[in-house]
PLY file of the C-alpha trace (Angstrom):
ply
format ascii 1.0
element vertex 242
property float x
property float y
property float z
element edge 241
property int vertex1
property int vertex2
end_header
-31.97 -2.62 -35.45
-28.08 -2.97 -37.11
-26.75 -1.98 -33.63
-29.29 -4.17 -31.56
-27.48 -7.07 -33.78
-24.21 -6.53 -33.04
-25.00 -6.08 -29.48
-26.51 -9.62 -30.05
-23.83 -10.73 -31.45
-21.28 -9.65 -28.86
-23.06 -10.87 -26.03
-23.30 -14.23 -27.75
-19.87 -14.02 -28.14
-18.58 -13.25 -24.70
-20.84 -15.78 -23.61
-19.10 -18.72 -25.90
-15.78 -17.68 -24.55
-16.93 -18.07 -20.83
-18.27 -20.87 -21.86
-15.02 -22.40 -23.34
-13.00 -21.05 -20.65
-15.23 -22.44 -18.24
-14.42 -26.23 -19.55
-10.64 -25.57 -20.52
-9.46 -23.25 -17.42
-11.48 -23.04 -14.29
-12.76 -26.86 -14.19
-9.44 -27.71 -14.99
-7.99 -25.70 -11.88
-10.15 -27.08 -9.87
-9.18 -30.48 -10.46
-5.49 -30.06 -10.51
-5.10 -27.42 -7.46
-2.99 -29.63 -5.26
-0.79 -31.05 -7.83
-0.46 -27.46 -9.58
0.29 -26.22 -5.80
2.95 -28.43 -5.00
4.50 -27.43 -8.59
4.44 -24.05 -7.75
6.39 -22.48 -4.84
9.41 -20.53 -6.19
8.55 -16.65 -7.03
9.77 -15.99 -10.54
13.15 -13.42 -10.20
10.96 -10.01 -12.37
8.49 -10.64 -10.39
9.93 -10.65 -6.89
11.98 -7.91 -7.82
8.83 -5.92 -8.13
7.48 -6.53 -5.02
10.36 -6.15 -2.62
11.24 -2.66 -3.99
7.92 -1.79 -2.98
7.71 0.59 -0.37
6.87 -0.50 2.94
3.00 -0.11 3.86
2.03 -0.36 0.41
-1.45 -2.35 -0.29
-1.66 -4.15 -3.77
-3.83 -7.00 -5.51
-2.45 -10.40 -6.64
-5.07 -11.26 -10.02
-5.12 -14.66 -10.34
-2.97 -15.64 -7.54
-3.21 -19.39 -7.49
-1.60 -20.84 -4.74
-0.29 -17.44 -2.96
3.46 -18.10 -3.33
3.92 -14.75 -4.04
2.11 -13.10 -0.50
4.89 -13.79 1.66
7.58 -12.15 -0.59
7.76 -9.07 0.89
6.71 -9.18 4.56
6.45 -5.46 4.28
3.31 -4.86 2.14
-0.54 -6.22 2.39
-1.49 -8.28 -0.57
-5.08 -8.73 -1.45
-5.09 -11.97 -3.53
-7.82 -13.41 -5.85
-8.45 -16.27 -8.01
-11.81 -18.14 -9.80
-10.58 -21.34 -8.19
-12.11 -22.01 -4.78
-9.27 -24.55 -4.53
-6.50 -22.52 -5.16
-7.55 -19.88 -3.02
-8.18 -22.04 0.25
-4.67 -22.85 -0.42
-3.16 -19.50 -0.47
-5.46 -17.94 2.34
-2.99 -19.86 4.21
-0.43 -17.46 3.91
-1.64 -15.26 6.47
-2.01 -11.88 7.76
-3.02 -11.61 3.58
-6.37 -11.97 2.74
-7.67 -13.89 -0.38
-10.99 -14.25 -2.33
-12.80 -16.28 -4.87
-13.41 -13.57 -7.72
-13.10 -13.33 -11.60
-10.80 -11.03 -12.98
-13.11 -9.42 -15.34
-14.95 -8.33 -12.43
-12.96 -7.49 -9.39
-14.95 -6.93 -5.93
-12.27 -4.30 -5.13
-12.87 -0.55 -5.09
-11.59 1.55 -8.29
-8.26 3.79 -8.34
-6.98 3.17 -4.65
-4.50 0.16 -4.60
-0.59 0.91 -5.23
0.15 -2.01 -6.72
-1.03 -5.38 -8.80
0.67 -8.23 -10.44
-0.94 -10.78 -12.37
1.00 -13.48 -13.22
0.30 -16.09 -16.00
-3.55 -15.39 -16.32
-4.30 -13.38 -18.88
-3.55 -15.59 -21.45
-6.04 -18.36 -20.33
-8.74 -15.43 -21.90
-9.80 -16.85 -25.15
-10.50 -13.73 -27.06
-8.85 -10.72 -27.26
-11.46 -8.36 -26.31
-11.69 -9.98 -23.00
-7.75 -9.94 -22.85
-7.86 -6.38 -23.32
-10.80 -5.82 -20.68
-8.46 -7.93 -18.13
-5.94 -5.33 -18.08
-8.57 -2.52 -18.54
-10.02 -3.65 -15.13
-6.49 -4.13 -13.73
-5.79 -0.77 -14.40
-8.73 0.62 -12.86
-7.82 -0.58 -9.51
-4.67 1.36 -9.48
-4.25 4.61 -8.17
-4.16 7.69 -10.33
-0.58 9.32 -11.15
-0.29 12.75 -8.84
1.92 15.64 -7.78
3.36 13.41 -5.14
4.16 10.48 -7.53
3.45 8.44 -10.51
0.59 6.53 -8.91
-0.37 2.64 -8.87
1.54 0.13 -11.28
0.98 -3.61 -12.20
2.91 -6.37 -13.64
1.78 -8.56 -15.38
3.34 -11.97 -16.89
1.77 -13.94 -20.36
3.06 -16.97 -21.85
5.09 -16.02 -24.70
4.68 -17.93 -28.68
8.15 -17.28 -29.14
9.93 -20.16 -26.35
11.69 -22.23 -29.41
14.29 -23.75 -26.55
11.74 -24.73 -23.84
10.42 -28.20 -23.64
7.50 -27.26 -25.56
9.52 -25.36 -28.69
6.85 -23.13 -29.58
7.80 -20.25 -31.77
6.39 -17.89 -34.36
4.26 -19.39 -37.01
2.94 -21.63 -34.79
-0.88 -21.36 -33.77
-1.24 -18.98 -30.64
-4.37 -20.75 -29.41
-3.49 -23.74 -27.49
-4.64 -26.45 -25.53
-1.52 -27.76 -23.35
-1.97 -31.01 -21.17
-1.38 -31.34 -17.15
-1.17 -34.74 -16.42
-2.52 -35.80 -12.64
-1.22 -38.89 -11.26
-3.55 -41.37 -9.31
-2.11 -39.85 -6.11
-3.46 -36.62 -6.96
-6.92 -37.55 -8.55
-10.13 -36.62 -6.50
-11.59 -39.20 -9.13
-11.46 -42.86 -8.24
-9.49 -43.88 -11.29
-6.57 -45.34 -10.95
-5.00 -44.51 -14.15
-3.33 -40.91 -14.95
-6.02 -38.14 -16.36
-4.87 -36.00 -18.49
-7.02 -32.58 -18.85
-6.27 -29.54 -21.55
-5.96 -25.79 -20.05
-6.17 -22.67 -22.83
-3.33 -20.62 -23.52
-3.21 -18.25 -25.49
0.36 -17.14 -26.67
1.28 -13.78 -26.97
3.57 -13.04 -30.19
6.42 -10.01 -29.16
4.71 -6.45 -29.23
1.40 -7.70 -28.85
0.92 -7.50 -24.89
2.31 -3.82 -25.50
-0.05 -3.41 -28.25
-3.42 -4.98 -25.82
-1.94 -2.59 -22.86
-2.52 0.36 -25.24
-5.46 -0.08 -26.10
-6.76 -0.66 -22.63
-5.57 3.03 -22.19
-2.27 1.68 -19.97
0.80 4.25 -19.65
3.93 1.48 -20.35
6.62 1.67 -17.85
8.71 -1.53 -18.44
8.67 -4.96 -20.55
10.38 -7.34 -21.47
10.66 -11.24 -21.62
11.51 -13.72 -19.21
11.63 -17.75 -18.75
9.56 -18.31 -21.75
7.37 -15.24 -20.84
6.19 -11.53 -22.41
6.23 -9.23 -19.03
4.83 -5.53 -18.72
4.67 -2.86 -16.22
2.31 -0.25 -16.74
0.34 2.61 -14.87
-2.84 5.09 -15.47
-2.02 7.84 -17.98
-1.29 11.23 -16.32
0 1
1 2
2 3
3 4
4 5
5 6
6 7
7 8
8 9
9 10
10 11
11 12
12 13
13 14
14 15
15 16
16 17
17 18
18 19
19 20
20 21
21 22
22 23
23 24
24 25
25 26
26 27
27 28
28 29
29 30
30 31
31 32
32 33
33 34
34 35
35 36
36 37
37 38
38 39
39 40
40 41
41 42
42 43
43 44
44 45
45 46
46 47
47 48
48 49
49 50
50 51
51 52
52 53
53 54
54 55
55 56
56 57
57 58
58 59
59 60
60 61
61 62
62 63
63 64
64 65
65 66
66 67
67 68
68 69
69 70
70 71
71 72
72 73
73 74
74 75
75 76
76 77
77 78
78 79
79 80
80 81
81 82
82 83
83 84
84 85
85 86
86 87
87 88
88 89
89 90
90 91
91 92
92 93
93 94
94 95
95 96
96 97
97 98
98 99
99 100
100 101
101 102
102 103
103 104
104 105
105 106
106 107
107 108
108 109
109 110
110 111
111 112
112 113
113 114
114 115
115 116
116 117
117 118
118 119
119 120
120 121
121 122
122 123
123 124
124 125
125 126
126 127
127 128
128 129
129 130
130 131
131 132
132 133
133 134
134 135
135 136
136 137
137 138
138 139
139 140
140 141
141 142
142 143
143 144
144 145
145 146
146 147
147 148
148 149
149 150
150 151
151 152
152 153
153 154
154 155
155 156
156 157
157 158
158 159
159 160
160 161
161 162
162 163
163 164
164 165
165 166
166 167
167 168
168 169
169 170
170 171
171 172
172 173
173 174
174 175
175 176
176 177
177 178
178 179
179 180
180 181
181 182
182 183
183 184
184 185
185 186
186 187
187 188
188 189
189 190
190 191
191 192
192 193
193 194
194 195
195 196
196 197
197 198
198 199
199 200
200 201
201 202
202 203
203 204
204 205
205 206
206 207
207 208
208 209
209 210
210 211
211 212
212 213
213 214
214 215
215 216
216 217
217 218
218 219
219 220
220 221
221 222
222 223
223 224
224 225
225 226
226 227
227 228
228 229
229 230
230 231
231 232
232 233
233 234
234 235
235 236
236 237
237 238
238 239
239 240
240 241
């Protein structure tokens, strides 16, 4: 009967966190896709870096890809894209010959071990617990393809929103709280609603502290290629184990 109650008490848990995240990331998204689009059109420098020195041919996933800006990096490799925002994803299935889908990361409709690539970039942290964090990149993982004689299989990048950004606009830094609820404020000329004032709605973040997307890629069972930090940001490249 103990076990049955954790079990309980897990479930109830995971559910509260879908829950929040529902309210504080995906209706949020939803309402802000065409002002976050417009926002959002130059490919960070890591980031495009990893995909052009992909080889050509090479077939990857972009988790959480928002408004696609990073398909048509390099013309050279086929992208399948996903996000939970329907909005955000009629937006970037624009960037054709890619392909993109309405999905949730914690439960990718792609097959398991085949792709030879992912990046997913600031979406992680909008996970509001750390078992679900850890299960993101778990399930990232699992779409890559296993390391082999012939080389060191599938890798992923991924990008988090970093505590430690004391010189940015928002001067966040350590000691401060890592769960946060940061504003996006839509204009009139952006609003679906009929208001004419601005609206101001609150998106989860959860801040990463240094060392601690290295320590959640660990235990997901990851194999750490490269990390470091970036415009405010903790990155990570990792692989399967061999």
């Amino acid at each position: 009967m103990a076990n049955a109650k954790v079990d309980n008490a897990d479930t109830d848990q995971d559910s509260d966190s879908r829950k929040y995240e529902e309210k504080h990331v995906h209706e949020v998204y939803e309402e802000i896709a065409t002002h976050f689009s417009e926002t959002r059109y130059k490919p960070w420098p890591v980031v495009d870096e990893f995909l052009r020195n992909l080889p050509p041919g090479a077939v990857g996933l972009d988790i959480g890809c928002g408004n696609g800006k990073y398909l048509g990096v390099n013309k050279d490799v086929f992208i399948v894209a996903s996000d939970r925002s329907k909005a955000l994803v009629d937006i970037a299935r624009q960037r054709q010959p890619h392909s993109a889908v309405v999905a949730d990361m914690l439960s990718l409709p792609h097959p398991r071990g085949v792709f030879d690539f992912a990046i997913s970039i600031a979406v992680i942290h909008h996970l509001s617990s750390k078992e679900r964090r850890v299960d993101a990149i778990r399930v990232i993982l699992e779409t890559l393809r296993e390391p082999s004689k012939k080389d060191d299989g599938g890798q992923a990048l991924l990008f988090v929103w970093a505590l430690e950004q004391k010189n940015s606009r928002r001067g966040w830094d350590r000691g401060d709280q890592q769960d946060q609820l940061v504003p996006w404020v839509l204009k009139p000329t952006h609003n679906t609603k009929p208001e004419s004032s601005p609206t101001t709605y609150h998106r989860y973040y959860h801040l990463y502290h240094e060392g601690e997307l290295q320590n959640d890629a660990k235990t997901a069972g990851a194999r750490i290629i490269k990390s470091g930090y970036d415009r405010d940001n903790w990155w990570i490249i990792i692989g399967r184990q061999t």
